[in-house]
FITOR-307601 format. One line per 8 residues: for each residue x, y negated, z negated of N, C-alpha, C, CB. Coordinates in steps of 0.05 Angstrom, whole numbers. Last residue first. Glycine has a CB too. Layout:
<atoms>
X,Y,Z,X,Y,Z,X,Y,Z,X,Y,Z | ...
</atoms>
This chain:
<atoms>
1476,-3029,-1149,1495,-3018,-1165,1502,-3033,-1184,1514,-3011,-1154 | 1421,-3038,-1136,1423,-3013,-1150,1455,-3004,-1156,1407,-2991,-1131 | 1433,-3085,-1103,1406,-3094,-1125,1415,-3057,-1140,1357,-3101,-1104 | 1473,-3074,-1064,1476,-3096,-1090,1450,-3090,-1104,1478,-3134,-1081 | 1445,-3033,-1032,1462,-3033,-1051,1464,-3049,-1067,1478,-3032,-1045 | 1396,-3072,-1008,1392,-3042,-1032,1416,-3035,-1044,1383,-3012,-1017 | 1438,-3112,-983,1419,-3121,-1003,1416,-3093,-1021,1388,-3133,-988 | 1453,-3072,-953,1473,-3085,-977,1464,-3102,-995,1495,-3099,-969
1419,-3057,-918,1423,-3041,-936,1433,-3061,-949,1436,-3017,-933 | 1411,-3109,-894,1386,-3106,-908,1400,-3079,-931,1356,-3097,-883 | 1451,-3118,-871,1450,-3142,-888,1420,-3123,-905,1443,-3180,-868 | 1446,-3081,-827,1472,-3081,-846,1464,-3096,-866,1498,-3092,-834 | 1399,-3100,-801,1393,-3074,-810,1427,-3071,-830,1386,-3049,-778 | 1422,-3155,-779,1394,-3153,-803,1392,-3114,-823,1354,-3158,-775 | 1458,-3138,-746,1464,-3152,-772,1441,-3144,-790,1467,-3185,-768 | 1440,-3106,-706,1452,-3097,-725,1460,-3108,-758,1470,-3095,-711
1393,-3145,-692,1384,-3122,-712,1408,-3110,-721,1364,-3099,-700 | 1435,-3185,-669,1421,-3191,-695,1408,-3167,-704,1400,-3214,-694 | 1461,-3148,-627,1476,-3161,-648,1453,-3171,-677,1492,-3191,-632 | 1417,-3141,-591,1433,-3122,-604,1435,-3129,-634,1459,-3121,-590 | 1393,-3181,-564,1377,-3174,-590,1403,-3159,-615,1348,-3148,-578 | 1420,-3199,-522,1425,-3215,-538,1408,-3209,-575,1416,-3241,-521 | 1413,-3143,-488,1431,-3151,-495,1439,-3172,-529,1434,-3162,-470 | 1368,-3157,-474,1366,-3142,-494,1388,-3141,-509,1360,-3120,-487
1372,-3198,-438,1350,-3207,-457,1358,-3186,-476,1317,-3207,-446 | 1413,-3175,-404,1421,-3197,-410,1403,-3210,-440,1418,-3213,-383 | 1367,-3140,-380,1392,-3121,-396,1407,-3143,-417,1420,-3108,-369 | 1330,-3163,-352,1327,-3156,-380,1346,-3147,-391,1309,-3141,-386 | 1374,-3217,-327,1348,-3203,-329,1348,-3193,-353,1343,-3182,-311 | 1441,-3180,-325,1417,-3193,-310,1395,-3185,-323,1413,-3186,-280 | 1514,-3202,-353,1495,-3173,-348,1464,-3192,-339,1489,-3147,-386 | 1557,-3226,-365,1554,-3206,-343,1530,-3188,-329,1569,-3190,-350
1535,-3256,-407,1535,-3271,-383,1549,-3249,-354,1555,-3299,-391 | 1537,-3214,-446,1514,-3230,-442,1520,-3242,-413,1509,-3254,-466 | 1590,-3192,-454,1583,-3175,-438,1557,-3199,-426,1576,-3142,-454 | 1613,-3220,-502,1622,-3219,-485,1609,-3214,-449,1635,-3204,-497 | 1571,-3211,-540,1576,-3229,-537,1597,-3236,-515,1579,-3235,-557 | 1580,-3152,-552,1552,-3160,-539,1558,-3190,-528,1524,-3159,-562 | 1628,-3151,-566,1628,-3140,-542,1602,-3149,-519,1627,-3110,-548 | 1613,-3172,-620,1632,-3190,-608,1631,-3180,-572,1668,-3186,-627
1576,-3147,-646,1569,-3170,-632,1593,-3187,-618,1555,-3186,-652 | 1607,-3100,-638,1588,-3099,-632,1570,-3124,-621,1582,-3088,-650 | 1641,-3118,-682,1657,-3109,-660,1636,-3106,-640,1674,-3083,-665 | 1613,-3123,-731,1627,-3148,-716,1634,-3139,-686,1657,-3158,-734 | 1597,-3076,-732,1579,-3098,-725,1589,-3125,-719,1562,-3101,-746 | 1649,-3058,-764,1634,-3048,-736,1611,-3063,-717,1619,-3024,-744 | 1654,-3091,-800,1675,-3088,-778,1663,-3075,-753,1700,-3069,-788 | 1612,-3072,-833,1610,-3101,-824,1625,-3103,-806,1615,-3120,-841
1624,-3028,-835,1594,-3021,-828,1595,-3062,-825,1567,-2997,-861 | 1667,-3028,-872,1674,-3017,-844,1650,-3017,-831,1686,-2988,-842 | 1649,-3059,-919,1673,-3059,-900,1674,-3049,-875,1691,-3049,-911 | 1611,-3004,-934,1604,-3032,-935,1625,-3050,-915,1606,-3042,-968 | 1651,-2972,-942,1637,-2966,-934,1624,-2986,-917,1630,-2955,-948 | 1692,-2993,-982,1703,-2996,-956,1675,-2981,-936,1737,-2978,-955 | 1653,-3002,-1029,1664,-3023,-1009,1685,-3011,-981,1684,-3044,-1030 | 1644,-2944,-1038,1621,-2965,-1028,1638,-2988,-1011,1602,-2981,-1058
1698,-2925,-1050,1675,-2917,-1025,1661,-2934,-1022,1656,-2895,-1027 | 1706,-2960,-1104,1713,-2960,-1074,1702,-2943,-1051,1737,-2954,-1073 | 1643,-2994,-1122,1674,-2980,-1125,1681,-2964,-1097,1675,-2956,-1153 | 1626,-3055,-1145,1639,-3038,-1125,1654,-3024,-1125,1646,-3044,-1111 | 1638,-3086,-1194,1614,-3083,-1182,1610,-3055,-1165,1610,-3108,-1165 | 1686,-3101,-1197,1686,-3071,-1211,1653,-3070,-1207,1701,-3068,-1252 | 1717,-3140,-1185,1702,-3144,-1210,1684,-3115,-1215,1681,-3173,-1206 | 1728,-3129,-1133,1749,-3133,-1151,1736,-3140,-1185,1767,-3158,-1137
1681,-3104,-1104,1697,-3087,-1109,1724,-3100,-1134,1706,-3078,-1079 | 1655,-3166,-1098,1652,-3150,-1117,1664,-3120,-1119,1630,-3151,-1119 | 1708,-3188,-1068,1704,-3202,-1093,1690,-3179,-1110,1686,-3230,-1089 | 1697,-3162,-1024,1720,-3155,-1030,1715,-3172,-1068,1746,-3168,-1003 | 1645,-3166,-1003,1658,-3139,-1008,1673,-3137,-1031,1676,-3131,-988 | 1653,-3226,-991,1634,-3217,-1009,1635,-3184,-1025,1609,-3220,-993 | 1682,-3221,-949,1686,-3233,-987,1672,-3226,-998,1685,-3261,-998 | 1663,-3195,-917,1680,-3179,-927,1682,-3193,-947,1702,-3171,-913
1606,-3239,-909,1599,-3209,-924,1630,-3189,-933,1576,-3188,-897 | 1638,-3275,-891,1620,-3278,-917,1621,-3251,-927,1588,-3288,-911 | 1666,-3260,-843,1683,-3268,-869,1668,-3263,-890,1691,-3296,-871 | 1621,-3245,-819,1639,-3233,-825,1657,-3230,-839,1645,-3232,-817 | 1590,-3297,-808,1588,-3269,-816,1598,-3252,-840,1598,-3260,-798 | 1640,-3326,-780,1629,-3335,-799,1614,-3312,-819,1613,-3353,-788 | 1631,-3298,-731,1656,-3291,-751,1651,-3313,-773,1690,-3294,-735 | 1590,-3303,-719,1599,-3276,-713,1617,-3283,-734,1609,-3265,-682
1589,-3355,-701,1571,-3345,-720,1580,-3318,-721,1540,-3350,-713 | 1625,-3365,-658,1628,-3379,-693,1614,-3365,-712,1615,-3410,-698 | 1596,-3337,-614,1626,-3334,-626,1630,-3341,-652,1645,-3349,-612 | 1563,-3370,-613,1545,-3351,-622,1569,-3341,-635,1526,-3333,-601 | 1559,-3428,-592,1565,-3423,-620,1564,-3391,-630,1543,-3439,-636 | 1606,-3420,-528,1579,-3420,-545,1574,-3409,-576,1560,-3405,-529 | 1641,-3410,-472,1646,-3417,-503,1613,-3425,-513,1670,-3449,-508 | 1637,-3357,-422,1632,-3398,-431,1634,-3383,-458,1591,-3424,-422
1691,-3323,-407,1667,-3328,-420,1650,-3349,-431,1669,-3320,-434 | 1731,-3299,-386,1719,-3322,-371,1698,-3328,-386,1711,-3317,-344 | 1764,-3260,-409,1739,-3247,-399,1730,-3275,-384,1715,-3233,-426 | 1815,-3284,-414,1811,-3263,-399,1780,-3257,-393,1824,-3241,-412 | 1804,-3333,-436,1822,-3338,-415,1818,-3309,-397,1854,-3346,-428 | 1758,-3334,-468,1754,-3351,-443,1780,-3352,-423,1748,-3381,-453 | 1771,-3283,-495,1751,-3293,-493,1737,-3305,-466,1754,-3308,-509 | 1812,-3299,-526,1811,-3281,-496,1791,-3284,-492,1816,-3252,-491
1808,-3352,-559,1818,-3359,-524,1818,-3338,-509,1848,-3370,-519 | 1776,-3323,-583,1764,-3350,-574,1782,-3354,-551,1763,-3375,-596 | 1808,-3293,-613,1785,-3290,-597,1769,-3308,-580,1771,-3281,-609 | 1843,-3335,-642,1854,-3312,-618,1833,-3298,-600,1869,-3286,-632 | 1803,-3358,-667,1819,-3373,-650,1830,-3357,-626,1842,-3385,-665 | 1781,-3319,-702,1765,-3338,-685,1785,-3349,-672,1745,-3359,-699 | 1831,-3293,-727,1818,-3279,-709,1796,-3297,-697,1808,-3255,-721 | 1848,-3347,-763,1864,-3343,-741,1850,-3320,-723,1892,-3336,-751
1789,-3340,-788,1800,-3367,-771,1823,-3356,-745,1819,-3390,-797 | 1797,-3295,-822,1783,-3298,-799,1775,-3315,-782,1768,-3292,-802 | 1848,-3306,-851,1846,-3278,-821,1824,-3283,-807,1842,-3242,-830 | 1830,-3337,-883,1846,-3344,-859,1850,-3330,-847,1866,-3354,-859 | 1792,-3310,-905,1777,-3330,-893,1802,-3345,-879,1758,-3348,-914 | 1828,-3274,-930,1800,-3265,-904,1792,-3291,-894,1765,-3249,-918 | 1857,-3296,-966,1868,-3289,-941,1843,-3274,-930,1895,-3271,-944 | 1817,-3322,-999,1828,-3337,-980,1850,-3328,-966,1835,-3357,-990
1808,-3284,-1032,1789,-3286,-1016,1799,-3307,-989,1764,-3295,-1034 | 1856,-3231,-1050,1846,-3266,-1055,1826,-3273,-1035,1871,-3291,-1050 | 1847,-3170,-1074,1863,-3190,-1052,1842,-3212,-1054,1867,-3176,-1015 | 1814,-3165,-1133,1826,-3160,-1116,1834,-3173,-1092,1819,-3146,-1114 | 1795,-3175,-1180,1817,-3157,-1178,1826,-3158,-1152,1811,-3130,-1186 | 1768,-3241,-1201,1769,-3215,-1191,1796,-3201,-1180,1752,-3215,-1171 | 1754,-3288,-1231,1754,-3259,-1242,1766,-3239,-1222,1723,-3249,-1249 | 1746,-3314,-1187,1763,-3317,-1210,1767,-3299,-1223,1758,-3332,-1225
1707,-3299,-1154,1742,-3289,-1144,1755,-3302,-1164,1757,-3300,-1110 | 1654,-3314,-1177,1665,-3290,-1169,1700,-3280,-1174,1659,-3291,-1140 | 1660,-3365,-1151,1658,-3363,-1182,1658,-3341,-1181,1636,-3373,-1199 | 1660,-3360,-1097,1681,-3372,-1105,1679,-3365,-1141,1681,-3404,-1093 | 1618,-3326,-1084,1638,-3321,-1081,1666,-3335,-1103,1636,-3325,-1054 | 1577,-3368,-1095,1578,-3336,-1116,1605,-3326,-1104,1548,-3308,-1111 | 1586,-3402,-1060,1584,-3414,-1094,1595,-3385,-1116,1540,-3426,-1105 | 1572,-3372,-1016,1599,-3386,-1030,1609,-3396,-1057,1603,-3407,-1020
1521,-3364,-1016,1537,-3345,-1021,1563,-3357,-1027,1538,-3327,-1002 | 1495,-3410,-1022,1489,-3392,-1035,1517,-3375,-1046,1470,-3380,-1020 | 1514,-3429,-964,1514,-3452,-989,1520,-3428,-1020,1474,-3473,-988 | 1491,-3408,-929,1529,-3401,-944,1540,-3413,-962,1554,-3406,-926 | 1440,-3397,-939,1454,-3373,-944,1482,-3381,-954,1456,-3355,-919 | 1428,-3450,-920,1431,-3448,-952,1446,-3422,-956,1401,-3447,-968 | 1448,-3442,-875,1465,-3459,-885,1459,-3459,-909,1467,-3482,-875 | 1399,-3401,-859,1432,-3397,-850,1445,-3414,-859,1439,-3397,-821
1351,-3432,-864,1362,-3408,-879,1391,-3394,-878,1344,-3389,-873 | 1361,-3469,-817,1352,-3479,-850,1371,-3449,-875,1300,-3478,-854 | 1361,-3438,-784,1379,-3453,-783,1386,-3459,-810,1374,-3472,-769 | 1311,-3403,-779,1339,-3394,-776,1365,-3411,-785,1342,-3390,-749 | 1277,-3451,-773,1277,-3434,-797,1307,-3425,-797,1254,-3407,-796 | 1294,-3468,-724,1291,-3488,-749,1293,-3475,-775,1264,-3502,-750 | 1281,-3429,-689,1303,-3431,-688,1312,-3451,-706,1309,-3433,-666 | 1220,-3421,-712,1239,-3409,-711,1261,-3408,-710,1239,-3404,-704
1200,-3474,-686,1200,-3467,-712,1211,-3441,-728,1178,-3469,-716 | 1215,-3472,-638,1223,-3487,-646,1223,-3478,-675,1213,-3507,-637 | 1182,-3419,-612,1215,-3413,-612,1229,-3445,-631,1230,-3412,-568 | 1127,-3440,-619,1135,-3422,-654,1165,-3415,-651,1115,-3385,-662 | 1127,-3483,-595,1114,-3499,-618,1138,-3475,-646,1066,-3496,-619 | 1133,-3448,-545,1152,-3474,-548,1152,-3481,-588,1131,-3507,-525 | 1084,-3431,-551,1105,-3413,-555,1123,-3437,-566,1117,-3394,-525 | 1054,-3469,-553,1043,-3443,-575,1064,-3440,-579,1025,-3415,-569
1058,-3487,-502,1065,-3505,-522,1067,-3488,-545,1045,-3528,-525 | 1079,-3433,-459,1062,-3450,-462,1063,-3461,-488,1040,-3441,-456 | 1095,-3376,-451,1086,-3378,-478,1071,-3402,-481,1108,-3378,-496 | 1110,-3341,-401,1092,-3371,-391,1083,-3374,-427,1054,-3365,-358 | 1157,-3296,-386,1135,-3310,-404,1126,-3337,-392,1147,-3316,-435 | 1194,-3278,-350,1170,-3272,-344,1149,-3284,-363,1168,-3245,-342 | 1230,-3256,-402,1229,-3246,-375,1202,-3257,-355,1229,-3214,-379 | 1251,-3291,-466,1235,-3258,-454,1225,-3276,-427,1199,-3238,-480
1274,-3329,-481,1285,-3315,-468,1267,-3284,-455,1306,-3313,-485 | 1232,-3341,-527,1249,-3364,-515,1265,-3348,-485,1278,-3376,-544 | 1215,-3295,-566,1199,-3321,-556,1210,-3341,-535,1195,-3338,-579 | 1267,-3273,-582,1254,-3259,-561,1232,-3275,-549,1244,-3235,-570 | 1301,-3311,-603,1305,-3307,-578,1286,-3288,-568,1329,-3301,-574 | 1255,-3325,-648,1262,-3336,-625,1280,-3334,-606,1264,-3353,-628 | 1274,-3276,-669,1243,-3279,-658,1237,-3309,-650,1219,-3269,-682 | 1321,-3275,-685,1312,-3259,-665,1286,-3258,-653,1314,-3238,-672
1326,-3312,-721,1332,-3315,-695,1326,-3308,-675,1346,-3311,-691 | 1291,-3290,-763,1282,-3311,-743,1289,-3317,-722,1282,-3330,-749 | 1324,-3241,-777,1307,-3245,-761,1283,-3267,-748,1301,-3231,-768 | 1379,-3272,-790,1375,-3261,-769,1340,-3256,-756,1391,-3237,-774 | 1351,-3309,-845,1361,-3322,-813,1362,-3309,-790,1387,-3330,-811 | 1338,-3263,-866,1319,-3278,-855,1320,-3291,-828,1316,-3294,-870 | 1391,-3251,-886,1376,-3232,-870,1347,-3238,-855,1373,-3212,-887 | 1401,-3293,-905,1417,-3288,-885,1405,-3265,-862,1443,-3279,-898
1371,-3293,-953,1369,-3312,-933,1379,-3307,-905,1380,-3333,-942 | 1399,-3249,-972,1375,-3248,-964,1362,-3270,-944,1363,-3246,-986 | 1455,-3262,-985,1443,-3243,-967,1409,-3246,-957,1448,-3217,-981 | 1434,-3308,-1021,1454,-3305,-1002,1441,-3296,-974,1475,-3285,-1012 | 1413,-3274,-1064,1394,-3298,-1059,1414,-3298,-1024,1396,-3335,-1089 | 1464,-3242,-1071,1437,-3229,-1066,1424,-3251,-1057,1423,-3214,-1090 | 1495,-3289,-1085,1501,-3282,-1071,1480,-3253,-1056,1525,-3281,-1081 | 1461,-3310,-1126,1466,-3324,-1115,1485,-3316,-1088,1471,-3337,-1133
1477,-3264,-1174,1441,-3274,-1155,1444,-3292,-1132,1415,-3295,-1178 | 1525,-3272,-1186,1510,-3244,-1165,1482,-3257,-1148,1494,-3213,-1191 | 1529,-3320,-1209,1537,-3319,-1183,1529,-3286,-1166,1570,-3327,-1186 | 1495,-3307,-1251,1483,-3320,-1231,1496,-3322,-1201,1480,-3343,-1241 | 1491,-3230,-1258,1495,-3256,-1265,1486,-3274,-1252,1516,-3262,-1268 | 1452,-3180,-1269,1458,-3204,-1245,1464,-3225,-1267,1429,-3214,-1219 | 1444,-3126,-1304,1468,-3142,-1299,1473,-3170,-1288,1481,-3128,-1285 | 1407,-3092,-1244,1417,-3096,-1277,1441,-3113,-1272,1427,-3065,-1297
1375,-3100,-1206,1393,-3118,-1207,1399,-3111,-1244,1381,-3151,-1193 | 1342,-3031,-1223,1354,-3053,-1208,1362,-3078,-1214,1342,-3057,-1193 | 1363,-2970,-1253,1352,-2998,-1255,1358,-3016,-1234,1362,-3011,-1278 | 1340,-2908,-1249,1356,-2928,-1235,1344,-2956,-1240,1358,-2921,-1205
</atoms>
């Protein structure tokens, strides 16, 4: 088994992508557990590493889409299959419709975390869907891949709901959920992309 046989640049650039992405989650996560854990007194140390954390996260989350878009978009010329710009308007019009149950039925303050969920989501199904249409992916894998991002969306979307219902530590663990699901999804599809 060879790995990244083949990478073009827009592959690498969508692996380079992911990986950043998978960084971003776990910086996040280690400033929300620095920033939000129960009972800490972290003192400037802490303050000094949830800042440099939530900087990293940030940094590495806008080159990610920088990354991955470039490889998307030079990608979906070539590619076989549904246009990438009906996901990225299904997942506008699903941020909007979620966004108002959201706050009209669950009551939920509005906070970026919603954006980032489906920001996500779009990336990695284009990303699916572009390399299933260039024959990178074949189909088990991508709807595999597909339904293991739908699920984690659905996961951070409930977690994201539930945060301001819930106390204390349930509220602290709560907010972990969502990023190890991401990080642990983003990390296989990294081992996929590099071995198919």
């Amino acid at each position: 088994m060879i790995f990244f046989r083949n990478f073009t640049t827009p592959l690498r650039g969508i692996f380079a992508g992911n990986l950043l992405l998978l960084f971003c989650s776990l910086f996040y996560l280690i400033w929300w557990a620095i920033s939000f854990r129960q009972n800490s007194s972290g003192g400037l140390a802490g303050m000094l590493a949830g800042v440099f954390c939530i900087t990293a996260a940030f940094i590495s989350g806008i080159a990610a889409i920088v990354l991955m878009s470039g490889g998307i978009y030079s990608l979906s010329q070539d590619s076989k299959s549904s246009p990438v710009r009906f996901i990225l308007l299904g997942g506008a019009v699903l941020f909007l419709v979620l966004l108002l149950v959201t706050v009209i039925a669950f009551h939920r303050i509005v906070t970026l975390e919603l954006l980032i969920i489906h920001i996500w989501a779009a990336l990695e199904l284009s990303v699916v869907s572009v390399l299933y249409g260039i024959g990178r992916f074949g189909l088990g894998r991508a709807v595999i891949l597909a339904a293991l991002v739908a699920i984690a969306t659905v996961v951070a979307l409930i977690c994201y709901v539930l945060y301001y219902r819930l106390n204390g530590t349930a509220s602290y663990l709560d907010g972990m959920v969502p990023l190890m699901v991401d990080a642990f999804i983003m990390a296989l599809f990294l081992g996929v992309l590099a071995v198919s």
